[in-house]
Structures are given as C-alpha cells and as structure tokens.
C-alpha positions as CSV (number, residue, x, y, z in Angstrom):
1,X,-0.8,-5.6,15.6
2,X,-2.1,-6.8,12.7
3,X,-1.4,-4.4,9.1
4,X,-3.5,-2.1,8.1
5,X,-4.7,-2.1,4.7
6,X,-6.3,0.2,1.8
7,X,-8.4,-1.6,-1.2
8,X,-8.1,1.1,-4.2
9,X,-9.4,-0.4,-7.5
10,X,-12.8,0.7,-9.6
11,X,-14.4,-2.5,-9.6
12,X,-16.8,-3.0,-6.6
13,X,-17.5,-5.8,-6.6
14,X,-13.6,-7.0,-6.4
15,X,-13.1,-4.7,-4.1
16,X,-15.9,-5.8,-1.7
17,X,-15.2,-9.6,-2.2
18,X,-11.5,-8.6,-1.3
19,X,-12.2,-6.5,1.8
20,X,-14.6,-9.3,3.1
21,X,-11.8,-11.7,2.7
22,X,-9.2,-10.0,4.3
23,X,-10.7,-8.9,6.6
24,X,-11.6,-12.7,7.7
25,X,-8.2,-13.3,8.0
26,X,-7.8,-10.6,11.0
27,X,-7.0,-7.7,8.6
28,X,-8.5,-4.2,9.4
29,X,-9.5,-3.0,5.6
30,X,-10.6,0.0,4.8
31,X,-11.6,0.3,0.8
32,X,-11.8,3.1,-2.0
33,X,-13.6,2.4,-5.7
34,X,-11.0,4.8,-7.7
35,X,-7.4,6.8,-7.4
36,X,-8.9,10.2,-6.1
37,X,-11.3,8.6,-3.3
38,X,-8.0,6.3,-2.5
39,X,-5.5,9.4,-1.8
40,X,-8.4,11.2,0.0
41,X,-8.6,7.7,2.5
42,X,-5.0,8.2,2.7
43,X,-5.2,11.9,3.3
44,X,-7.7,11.1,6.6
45,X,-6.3,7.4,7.9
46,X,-2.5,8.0,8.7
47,X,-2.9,4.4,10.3
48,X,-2.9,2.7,7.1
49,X,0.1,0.3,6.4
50,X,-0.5,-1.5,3.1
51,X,-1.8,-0.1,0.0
52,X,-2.9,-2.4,-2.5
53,X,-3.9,-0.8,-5.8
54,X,-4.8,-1.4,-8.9
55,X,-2.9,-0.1,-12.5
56,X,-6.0,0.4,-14.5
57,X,-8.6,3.2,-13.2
58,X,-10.6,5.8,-15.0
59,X,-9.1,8.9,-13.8
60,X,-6.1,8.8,-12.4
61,X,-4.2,5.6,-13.4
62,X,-2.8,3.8,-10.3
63,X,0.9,5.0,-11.4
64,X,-0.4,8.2,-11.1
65,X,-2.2,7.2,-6.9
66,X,1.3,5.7,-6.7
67,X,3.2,8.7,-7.5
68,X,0.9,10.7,-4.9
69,X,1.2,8.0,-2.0
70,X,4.5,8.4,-2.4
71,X,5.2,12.1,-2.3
72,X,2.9,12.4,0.5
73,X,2.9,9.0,2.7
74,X,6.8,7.6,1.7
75,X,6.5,4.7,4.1
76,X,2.9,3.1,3.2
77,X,4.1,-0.2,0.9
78,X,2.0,-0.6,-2.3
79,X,1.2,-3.6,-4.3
80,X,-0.1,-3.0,-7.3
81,X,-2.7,-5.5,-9.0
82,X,-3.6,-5.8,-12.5
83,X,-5.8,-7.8,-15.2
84,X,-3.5,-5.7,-18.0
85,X,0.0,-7.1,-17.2
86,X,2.3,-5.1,-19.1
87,X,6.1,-5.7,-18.6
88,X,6.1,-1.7,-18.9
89,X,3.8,-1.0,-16.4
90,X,5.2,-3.3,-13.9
91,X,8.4,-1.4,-14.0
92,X,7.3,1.7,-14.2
93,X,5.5,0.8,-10.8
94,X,8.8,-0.3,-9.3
95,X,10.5,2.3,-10.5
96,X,8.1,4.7,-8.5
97,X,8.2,3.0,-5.2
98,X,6.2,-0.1,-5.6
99,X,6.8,-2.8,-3.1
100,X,5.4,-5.6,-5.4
101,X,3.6,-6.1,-8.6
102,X,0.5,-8.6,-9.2
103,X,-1.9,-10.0,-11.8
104,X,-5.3,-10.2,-11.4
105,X,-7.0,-12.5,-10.3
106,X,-4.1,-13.6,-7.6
107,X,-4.3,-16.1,-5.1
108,X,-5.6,-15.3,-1.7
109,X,-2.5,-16.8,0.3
110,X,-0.1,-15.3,-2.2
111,X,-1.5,-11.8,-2.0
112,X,-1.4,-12.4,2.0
113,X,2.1,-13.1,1.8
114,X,2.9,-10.1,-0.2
115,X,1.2,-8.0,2.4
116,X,3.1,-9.6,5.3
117,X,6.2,-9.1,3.8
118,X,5.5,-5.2,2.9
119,X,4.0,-4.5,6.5
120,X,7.1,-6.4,8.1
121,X,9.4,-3.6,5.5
122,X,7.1,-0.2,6.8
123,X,7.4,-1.7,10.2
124,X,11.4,-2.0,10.0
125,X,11.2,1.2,8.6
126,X,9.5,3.1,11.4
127,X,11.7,1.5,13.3
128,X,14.8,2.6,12.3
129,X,13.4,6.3,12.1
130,X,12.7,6.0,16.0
131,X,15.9,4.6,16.5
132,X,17.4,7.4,14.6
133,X,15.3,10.0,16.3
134,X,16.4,8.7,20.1
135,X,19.9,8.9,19.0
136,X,19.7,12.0,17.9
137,X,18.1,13.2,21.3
138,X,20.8,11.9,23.0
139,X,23.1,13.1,21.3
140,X,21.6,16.4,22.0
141,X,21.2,15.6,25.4
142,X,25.2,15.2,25.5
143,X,26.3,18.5,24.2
C-alpha cells in the first residue's frame, strides 16, 4: 500500500505543484497551507504516514507543528523542507523527532526517496508494536 502523505507549508502554489506531483507517482496526498490547518488534518486522518513540512510558517513555525505531531501522532515520520537552511534549525528538527531535513527547492526523486525510506521506518514500527501486542496476549493467554 502505497504511503500516505500530508503537504504542510504556506505557499500554495508549492504546495499544489507538490501534491499534483506526488500524487502522479501513486501517492495518496492530502495537503494543508499552514501549521494549525496541518495538525487539524492530522487530528481527522489517522491514516496519514508521512508528514512533509515546512520550517518557515506564519504562525506556528514547523518546529513548533513538529513538536505537536509528535506528542500527539509519535509514529507519523516528518521531513522537514526549507528555503532558510540554518544548521540550527536543522538540528533542532532532529532533535525533536524529525526523520530527515531538506532544502528547498529539492529534487523530485530525492524527496521520493526520503519518503520511502520514512514510510518503510513507521511501517517497521507498527510492526513491531503488533508483534509486541500478540506476545503479550499470549503471554496472557498462558497464565
């Protein structure tokens, strides 16, 4: 099943170039044009895999949507994307749970790539939380 992805970045027209684009490639995208729309997407869509935001909003500052994805969806994977590349920034993203960091513009097959690669980490995730969960009913099961 192919990921599931969330656009969050105020520039529309990015935004709408991207989600056409991805969505091309077999992607199911679903979009948001700032942080508070984005967490409210999230808040609805529980289906969503991928997160790709960007750093610079008005309002609240993609660390900030990170920080909230985070506390309330811990296994959605986020890549942020900026046009502001700040050494600061990018680790302050990592250290709050980003699964990769980009610069705007980035290339199509590169930002496909880093999508794959967080889906295939949520999905190994989920995973092993199933796996954890059946144990655990067995286990039950066996006292």
């Amino acid at each position: 099943m192919p990921a599931r992805i969330l656009l969050i970045d105020d520039e529309q027209g990015f935004v709408d170039t991207m989600a056409k684009r991805l969505g091309k490639r077999g992607l199911t995208v679903s979009v948001a044009y700032g942080g508070e729309e984005g967490i409210a997407v999230l808040a609805k869509d529980h289906s969503i895999d991928v997160v790709v935001l960007d750093v610079k909003m008005p309002g609240l500052s993609g660390i900030d949507v990170l920080k909230s994805i985070k506390a309330d969806h811990p296994l959605v994977e986020v890549i942020m994307l900026t046009g502001h590349a700040t050494v600061e920034s990018a680790i302050e993203g990592m250290k709050f749970g980003a699964f990769d960091y980009m610069l705007k513009p980035c290339e199509m097959e590169e930002l496909l790539q880093k999508i794959a690669e967080a889906y295939d980490k949520k999905q190994t995730h989920e995973t092993k939380i199933l796996e954890a969960r059946a144990r655990h009913i067995e286990l039950r099961r066996g006292d």
